[in-house]
C-alpha positions in Angstrom: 8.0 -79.8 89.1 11.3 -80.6 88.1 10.2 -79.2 84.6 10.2 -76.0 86.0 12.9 -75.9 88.2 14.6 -76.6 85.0 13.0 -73.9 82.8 14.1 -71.6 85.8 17.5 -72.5 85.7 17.9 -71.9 81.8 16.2 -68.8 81.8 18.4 -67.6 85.0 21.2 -68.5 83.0 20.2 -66.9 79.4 20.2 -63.5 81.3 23.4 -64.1 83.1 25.6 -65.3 80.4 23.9 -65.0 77.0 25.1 -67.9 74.6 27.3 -65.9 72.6 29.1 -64.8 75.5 33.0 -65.2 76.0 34.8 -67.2 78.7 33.6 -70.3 80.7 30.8 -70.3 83.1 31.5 -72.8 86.4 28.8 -74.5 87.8 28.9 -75.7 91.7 26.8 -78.3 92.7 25.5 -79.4 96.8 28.1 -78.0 99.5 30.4 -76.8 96.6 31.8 -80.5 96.4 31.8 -80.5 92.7 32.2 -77.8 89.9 32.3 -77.7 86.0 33.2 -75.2 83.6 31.2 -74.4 80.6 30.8 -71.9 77.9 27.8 -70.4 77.5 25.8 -72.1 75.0 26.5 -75.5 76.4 24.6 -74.2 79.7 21.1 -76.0 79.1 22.7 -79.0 78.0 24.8 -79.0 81.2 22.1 -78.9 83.4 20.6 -81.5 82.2 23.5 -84.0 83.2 24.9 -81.5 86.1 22.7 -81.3 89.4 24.1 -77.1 89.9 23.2 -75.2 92.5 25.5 -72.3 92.3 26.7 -70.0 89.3 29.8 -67.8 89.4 29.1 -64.0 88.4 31.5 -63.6 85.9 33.6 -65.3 83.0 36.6 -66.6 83.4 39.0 -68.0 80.6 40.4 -71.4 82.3 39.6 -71.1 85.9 37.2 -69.2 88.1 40.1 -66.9 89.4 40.6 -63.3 89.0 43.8 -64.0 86.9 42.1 -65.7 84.2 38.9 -63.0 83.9 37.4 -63.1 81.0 34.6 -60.7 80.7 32.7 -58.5 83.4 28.8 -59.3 83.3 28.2 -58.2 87.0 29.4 -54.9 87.6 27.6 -54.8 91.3 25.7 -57.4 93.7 24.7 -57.9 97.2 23.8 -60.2 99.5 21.0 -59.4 102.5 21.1 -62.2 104.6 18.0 -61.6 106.7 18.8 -62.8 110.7 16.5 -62.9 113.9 17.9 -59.7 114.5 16.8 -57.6 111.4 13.6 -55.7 112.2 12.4 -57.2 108.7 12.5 -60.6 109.8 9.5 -62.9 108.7 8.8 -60.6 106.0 8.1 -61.8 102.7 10.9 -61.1 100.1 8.6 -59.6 97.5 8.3 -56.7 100.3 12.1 -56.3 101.6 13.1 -56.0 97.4 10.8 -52.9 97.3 12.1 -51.7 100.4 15.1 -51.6 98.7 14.4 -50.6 95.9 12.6 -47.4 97.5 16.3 -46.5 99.1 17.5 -46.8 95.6 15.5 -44.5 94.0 15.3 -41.9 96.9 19.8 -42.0 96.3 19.9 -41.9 92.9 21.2 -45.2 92.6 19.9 -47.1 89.2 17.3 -50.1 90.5 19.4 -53.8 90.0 18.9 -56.0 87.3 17.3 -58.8 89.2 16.5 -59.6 92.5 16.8 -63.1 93.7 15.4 -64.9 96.8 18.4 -67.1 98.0 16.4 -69.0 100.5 17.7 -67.2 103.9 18.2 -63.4 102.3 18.1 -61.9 99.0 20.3 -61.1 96.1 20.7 -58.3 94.2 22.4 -57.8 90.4 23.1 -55.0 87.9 24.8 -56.3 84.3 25.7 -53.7 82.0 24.6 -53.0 78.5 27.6 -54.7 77.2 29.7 -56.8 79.1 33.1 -54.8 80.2 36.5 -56.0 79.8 38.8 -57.4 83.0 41.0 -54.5 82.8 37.9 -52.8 84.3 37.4 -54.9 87.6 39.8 -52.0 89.8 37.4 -49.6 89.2 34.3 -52.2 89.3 35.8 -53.3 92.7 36.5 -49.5 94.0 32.5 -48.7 92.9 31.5 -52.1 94.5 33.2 -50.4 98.0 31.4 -47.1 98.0 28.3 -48.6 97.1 27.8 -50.9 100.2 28.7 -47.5 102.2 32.6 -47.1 102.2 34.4 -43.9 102.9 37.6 -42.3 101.9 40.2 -42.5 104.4 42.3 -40.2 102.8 43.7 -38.0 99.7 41.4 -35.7 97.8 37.8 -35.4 99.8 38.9 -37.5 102.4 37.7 -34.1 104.9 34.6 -33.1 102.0 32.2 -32.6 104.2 30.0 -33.3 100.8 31.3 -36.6 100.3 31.3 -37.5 103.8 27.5 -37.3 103.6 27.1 -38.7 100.5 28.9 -41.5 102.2 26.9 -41.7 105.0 23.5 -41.8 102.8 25.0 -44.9 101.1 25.4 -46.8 104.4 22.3 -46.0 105.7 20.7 -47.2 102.9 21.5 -51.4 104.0 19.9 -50.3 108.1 18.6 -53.5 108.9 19.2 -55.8 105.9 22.3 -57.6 107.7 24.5 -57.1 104.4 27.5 -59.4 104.1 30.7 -57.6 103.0 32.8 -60.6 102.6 31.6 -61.4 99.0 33.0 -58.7 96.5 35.7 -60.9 94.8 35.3 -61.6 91.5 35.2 -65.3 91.5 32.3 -64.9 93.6 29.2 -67.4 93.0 25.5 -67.4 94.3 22.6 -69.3 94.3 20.8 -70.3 90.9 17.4 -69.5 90.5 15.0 -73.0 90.6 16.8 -74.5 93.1 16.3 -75.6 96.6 18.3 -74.1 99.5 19.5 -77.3 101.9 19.4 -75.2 105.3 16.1 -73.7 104.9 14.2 -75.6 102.5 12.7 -73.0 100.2 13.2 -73.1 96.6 15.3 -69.5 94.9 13.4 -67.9 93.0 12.7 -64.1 91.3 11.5 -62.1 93.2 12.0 -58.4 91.0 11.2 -57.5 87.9 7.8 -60.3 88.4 9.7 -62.1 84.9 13.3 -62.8 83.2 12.4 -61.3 80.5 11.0 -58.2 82.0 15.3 -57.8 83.1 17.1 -54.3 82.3 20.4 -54.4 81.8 22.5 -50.6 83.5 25.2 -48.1 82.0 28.0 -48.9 84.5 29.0 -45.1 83.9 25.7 -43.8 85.5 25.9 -46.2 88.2 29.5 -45.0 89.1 29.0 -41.7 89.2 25.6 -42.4 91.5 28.0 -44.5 94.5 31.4 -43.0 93.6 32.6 -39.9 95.6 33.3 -37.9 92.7 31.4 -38.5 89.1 33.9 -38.4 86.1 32.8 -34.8 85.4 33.6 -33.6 88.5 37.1 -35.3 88.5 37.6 -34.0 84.7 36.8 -30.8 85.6 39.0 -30.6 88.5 42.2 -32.3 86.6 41.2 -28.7 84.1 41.7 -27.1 87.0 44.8 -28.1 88.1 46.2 -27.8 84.4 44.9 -24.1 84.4 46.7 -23.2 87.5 50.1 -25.1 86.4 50.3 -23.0 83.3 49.1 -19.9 84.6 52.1 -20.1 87.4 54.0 -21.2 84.1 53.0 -18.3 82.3 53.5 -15.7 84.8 57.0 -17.2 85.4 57.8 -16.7 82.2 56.9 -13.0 82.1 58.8 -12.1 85.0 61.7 -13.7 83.5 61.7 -16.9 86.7 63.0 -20.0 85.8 60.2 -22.4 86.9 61.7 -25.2 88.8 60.5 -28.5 88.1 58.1 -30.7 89.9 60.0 -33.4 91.9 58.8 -36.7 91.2 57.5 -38.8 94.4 56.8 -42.4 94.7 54.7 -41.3 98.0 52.3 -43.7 96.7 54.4 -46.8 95.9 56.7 -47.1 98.7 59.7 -49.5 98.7 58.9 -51.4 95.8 57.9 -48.3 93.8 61.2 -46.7 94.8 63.1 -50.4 93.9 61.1 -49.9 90.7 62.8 -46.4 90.1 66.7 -47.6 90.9 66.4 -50.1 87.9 65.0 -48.1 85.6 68.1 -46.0 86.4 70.0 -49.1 85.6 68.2 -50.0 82.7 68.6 -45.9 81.0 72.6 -46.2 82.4 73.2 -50.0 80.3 70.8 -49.2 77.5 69.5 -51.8 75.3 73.3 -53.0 74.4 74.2 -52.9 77.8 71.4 -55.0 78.7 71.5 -57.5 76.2 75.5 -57.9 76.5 74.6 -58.5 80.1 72.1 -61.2 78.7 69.3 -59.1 81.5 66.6 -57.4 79.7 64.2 -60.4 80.8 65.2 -60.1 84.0 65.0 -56.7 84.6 61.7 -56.1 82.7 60.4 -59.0 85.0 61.9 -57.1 88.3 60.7 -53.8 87.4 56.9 -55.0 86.5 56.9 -57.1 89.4 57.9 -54.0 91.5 55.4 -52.1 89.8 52.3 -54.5 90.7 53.7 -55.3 94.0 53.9 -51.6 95.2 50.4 -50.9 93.9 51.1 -49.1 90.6 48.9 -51.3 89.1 48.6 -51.8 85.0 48.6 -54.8 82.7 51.4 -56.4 80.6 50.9 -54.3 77.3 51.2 -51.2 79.6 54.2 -52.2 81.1 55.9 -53.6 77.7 55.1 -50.0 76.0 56.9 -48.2 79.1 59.9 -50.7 78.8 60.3 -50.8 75.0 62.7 -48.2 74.9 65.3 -49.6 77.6 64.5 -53.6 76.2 63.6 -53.5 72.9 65.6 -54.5 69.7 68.1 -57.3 68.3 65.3 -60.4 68.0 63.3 -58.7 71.3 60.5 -57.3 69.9 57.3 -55.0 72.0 55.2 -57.9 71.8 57.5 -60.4 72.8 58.2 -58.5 76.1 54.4 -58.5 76.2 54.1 -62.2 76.4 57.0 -62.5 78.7 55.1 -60.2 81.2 51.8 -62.2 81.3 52.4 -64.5 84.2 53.2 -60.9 86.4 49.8 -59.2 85.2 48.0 -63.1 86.3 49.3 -62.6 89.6 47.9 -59.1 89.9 44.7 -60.1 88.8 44.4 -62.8 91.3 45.4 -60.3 94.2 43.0 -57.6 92.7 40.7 -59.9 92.9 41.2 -60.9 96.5 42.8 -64.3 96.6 45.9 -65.2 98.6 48.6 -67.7 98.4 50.3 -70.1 101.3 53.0 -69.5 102.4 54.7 -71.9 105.6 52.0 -71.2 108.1 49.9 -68.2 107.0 48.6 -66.6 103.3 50.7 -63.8 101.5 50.0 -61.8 98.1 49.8 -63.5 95.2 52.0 -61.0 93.6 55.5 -62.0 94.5 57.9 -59.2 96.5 61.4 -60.2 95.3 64.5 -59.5 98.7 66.7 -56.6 97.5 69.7 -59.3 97.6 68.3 -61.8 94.8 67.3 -58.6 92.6 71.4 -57.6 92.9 72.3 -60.9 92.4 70.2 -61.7 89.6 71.1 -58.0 87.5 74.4 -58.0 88.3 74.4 -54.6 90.4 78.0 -53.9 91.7 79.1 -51.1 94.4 80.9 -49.1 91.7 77.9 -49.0 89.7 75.3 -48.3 92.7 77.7 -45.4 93.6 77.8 -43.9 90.2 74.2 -43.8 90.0 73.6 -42.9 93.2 71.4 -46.2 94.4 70.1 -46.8 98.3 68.2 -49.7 98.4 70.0 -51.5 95.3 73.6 -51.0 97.4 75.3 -54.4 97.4 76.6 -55.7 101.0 80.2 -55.7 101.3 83.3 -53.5 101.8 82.3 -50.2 103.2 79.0 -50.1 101.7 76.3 -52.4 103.1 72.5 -51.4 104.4 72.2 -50.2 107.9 71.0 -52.4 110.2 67.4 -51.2 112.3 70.2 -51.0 115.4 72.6 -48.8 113.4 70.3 -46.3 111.7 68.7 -46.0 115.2 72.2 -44.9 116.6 72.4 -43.1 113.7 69.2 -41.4 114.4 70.5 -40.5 118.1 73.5 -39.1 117.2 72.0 -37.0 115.1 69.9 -35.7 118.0 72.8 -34.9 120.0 72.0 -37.9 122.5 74.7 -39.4 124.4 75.9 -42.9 123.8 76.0 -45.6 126.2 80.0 -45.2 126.5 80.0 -41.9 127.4 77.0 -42.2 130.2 78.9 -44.6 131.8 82.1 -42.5 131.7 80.1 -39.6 133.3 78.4 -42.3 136.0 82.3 -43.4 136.9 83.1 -39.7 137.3 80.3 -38.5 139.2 81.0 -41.9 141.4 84.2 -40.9 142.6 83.3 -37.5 143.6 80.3 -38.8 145.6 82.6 -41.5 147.4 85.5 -38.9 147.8 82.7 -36.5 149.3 81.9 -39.8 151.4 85.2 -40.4 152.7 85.8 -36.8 153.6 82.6 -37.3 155.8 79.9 -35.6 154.2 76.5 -37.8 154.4 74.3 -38.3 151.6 72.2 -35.2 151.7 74.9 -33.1 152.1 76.6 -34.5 149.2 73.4 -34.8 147.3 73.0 -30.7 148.0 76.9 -29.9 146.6 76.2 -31.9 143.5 72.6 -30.7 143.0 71.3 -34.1 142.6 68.8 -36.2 144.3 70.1 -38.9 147.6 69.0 -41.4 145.4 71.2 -40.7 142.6 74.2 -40.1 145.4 73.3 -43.8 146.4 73.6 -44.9 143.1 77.0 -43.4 142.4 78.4 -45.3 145.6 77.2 -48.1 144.3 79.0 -48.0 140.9 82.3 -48.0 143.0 81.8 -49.5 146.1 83.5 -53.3 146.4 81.1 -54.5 149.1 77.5 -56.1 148.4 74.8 -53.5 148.0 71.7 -54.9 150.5 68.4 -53.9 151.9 68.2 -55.4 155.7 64.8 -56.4 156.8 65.5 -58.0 159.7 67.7 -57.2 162.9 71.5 -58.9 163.1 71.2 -61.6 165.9 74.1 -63.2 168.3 73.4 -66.3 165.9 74.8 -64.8 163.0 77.6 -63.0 164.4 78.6 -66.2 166.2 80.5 -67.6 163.1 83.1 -64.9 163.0 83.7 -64.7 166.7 85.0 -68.6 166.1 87.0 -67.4 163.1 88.4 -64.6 165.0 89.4 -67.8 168.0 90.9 -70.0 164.9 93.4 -67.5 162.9 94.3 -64.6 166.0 95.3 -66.9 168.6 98.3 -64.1 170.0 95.5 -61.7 170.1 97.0 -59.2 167.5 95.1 -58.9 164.1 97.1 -56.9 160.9 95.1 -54.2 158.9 95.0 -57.5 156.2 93.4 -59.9 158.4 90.7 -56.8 158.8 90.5 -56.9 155.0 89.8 -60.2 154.8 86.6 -60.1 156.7 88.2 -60.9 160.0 86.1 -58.8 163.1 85.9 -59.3 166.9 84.4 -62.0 168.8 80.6 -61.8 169.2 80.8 -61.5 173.0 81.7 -57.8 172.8 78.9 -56.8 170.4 76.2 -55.0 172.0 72.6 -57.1 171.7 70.9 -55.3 168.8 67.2 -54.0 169.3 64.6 -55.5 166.9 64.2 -54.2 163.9 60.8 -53.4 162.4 59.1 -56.8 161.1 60.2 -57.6 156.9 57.6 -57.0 154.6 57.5 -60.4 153.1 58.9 -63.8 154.6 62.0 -65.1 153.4 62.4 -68.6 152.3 65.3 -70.7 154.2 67.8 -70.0 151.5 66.9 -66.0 151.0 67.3 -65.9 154.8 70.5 -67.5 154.8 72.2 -64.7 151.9 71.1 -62.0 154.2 72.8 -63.5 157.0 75.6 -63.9 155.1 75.3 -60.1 153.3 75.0 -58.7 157.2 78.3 -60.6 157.8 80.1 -59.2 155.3 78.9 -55.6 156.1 79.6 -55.9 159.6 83.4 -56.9 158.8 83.4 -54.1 155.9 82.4 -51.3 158.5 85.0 -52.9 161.3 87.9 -52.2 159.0 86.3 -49.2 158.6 86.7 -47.7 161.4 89.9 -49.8 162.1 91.9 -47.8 159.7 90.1 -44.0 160.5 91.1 -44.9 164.5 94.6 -45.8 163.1 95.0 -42.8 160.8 94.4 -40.6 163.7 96.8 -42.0 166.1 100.1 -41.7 163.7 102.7 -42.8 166.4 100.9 -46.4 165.8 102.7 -48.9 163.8 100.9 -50.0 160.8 101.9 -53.3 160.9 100.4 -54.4 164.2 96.7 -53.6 165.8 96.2 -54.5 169.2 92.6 -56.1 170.4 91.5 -52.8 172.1 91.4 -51.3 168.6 89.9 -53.8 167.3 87.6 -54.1 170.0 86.5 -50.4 169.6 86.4 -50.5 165.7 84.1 -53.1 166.3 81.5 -51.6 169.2 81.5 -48.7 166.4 80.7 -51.1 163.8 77.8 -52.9 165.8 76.2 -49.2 166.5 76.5 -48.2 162.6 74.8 -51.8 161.4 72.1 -50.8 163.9 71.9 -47.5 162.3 71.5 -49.1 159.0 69.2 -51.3 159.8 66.7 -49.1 161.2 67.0 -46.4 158.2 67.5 -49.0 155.8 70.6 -47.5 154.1 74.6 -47.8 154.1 76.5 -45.0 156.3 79.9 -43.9 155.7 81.3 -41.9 158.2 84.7 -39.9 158.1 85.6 -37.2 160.2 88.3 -35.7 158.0 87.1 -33.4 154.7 89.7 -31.8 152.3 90.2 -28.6 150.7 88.3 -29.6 147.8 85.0 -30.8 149.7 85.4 -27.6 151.8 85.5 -25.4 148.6 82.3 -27.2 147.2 80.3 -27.2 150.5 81.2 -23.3 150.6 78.5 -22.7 147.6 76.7 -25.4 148.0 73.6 -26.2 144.8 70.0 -26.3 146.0 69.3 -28.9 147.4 66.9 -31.5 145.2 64.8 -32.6 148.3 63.9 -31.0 151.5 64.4 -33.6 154.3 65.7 -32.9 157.2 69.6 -34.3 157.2 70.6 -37.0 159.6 73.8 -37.3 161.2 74.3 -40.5 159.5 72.7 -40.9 156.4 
């Protein structure tokens, strides 16, 4: 038994990764506590001292990580893990692989390599006719997506009705076979054929073709243009297009003597990085190789700019981006391949992200490409405000002076100003404005919707104009005024007016009648809420200080109509009647739940206003007192 097991293994393994095969193979043994990494032809002899129940797809050159990629030999896999709650549950693998294989065929899909059971599902394999090189695994990855029934989301197609269906036909294809998306990375391992699945007990084996040596290897080229929205003829012969309409607008520009303008170069694809990417190229053409190597920078810039490139999605390799850079870098002991080499570690990184790993960073993952801050790439080049305003940099604009990046507060206010939209100042300088002619109107005796109809604005905006300038406490009464809590002030009064004459200052200071000659107010309509001890306490205290606020009130209004009256000296009959007239307006207040300011007198100005009056903003009828 474990002969066979063993013959299994090796002859899974021979189709996998041939002997002459490039890279290292890792082998994972029980609950991926241990792994090895082997070259091919040392595979049977690792088995034999390895207990391996797991086989990584592809090749790798050190480590199984998409950095160090050695060779593709799986261009596309899957994984059908078979649950309760797949109507092909119970079935026998042998039938689910030609289920499969039957959507295949009726898509135009090429049939997999090999089929494997795992145990709890099945897995599926397609290796090409020879294996393809790392710089492929983009487009393996971007086939790998539409194949297990991904759609454009946008850019050309995106709204094909064509290629929405053809989309559509891919997905439907995996109805019921519980496929699991999370394993198209290229480090990705599976289960090795002979061995014995711990969680269910059954042993992998082949389930399609009936041998290992019956396996067919696919073109990768026919398989792409089978899953891929467009095939590479269709996208050829629509790039001809394109060129034929360019030079035809080209050519009939020329003939009627236009000067064809340009196209303007985007980095709508690249975003800030690809646009950080741009500003030191401009750098690198305005220095030139001298410049740069004066500057003792062409490593560091090359490294910025290729690191911008990968992290902005440009993509590319080191050779690619060495060849684009040679002109700006090369020369005096720096040669192409030189920058080549010092570019590898930035073309690992990418590889590792393409291939869907992540690195830690503090408490979560990030890219493994790294984003350099704007303020260490200025630093580190040398970038100085004279030079970013000569070449016309943004994001490269060193902090300092008079140039320094907007804050997200500033370009906001930025942002509003160029709407037209008034600033905080000046809506407070309007407020303070329209709050002295609402408490003018108010002293001139005009109530709240009268006021509110002059100004053509609403009672509650008139309200909250008083209260910008008012000097008293602003309060909502829930409760009636008692004897209790006028009882305090009647005992001031007894303690500082003991000749029975008060001055228009003592009225200022809060001072008001003795409680005796208030009128008992009528309950008020029951609060809403209760009031704790302390929140009952503040009103009491807020309905003092009103009451003593509308006593000199209507102390000084009595006084300014009786003009033979010395200023200087109120007599307690006043006082007495300023505050009856004070008792009756609290009352007032209480019941309507508002402030009333009453004056009898109105000037020219009110008088001109109420003449032609605005429409009024709410149709109420209006009180006496308001």
């Amino acid at each position: 038994m474990e002969r066979d097991a063993l013959a299994a293994q090796i002859a899974h393994l021979s189709v996998l990764h041939p002997a002459r095969s490039r890279g290292l193979v890792t082998l994972m043994g029980y609950n991926f506590e241990q792994s090895i990494d082997v070259r091919p032809r040392d595979l049977p002899r690792a088995l034999r001292t390895f207990e391996a129940t797991h086989v990584s797809l592809q090749r790798f050159h050190d480590t199984r990580q998409g950095e160090g990629l050695a060779k593709i030999s799986a261009f596309a896999w899957f994984d059908c893990e078979i649950t309760e709650a797949s109507p092909f549950f119970g079935m026998p693998p042998e039938e689910i692989a030609g289920i499969l294989l039957s959507r295949f065929d009726e898509n135009g899909v090429p049939r997999p390599s090999h089929i494997t059971f795992s145990g709890r599902g099945i897995w599926g394999v397609w290796q090409p006719e020879r294996p393809l090189p790392a710089s492929a695994q983009r487009r393996v990855k971007r086939a790998l997506h539409h194949f297990w029934g991904g759609s454009l989301k946008s850019g050309r197609g995106s709204r094909d009705e064509a290629v929405q269906a053809k989309a559509d036909r891919l997905k439907a294809m995996w109805d019921g076979m519980d496929l699991d998306m999370a394993v198209g990375d290229m480090p990705r391992v599976y289960r090795l054929a002979g061995t014995r699945n711990e969680k269910s007990g059954e042993t992998v084996r082949l389930v399609w073709p009936s041998s290992w040596a019956e396996v067919e290897r696919q073109d990768f080229e026919v398989f792409a243009d089978a899953v891929m929205p467009f095939s590479r003829m269709e996208t050829e012969a629509y790039l001809a297009e394109c060129n034929a309409n360019r030079a035809a607008l080209a050519a009939q520009a020329a003939a009627e003597g236009r000067t064809q303008q340009a196209p303007r170069v985007t980095n709508h694809g690249t975003g800030f990085y690809g646009a950080i990417a741009d500003e030191l190229l401009k750098v690198a053409a305005h220095l030139g190789p001298q410049g740069l190597k004066d500057g003792r920078i062409r490593g560091r810039i090359a490294h910025h700019i290729a690191s911008a490139w990968a992290y902005s999605g440009a993509g590319g390799d080191a050779e690619e981006w060495a060849a684009k850079l040679a002109p700006y870098c090369v020369g005096y002991k720096l040669t192409e391949a030189n920058l080549r080499a010092y570019l590898r570690p930035v073309e690992k990184r990418l590889r590792r992200a393409e291939a869907g790993e992540t690195s830690t960073w503090g408490d979560g993952t990030r890219s493994t490409v790294y984003g350099y801050s704007t303020a260490r790439i200025i630093d580190e080049i040398g970038i100085t405000q004279a030079l970013a305003r000569e070449l016309g940099l943004v994001r490269l604009m060193p902090t300092g002076g008079d140039y320094r990046p907007m804050t997200p507060a500033e370009r906001a206010a930025k942002a509003r100003a160029a709407r037209g939209c008034q600033t905080k100042a000046e809506l407070a300088r309007l407020d303070q404005v329209m709050a002295q002619t609402c408490w003018k109107m108010a002293l001139e005796g005009l109530n709240v919707t009268e006021t509110a109809q002059v100004l053509g604005i609403t009672r509650a905006t008139v309200r909250r104009y008083i209260d910008i300038i008012e000097l008293d406490v602003s309060i909502e009464y829930t409760g009636p005024v008692t004897e209790t809590e006028i009882a305090p002030l009647a005992a001031a009064i007894d303690d500082t007016s003991t000749d029975e004459v008060v001055t228009p200052r003592h009225a200022t200071l809060g001072v008001v009648l003795p409680a005796s000659a208030a009128p008992t107010l009528p309950p008020a309509k029951a609060p809403n809420r209760r009031l704790s001890a302390k929140a009952e306490a503040r009103k009491a205290l807020e309905r003092t200080a009103r009451l003593a606020l509308l006593t000199e009130h209507f102390l000084v209004a009595d006084l300014s109509s009786r003009q033979y009256i010395e200023w200087h000296r109120v007599d307690v009959q006043q006082l007495e009647a300023a505050q009856a007239e004070a008792l009756r307006t609290l009352q007032w207040e209480v019941e309507d739940g508002c402030r009333h300011i009453v004056q009898p007198y109105r000037n020219a100005e009110v008088r001109a206003a109420m003449a032609n009056p605005r429409p009024a903003p709410c149709g109420s009828r209006p009180r006496v007192l308001h």
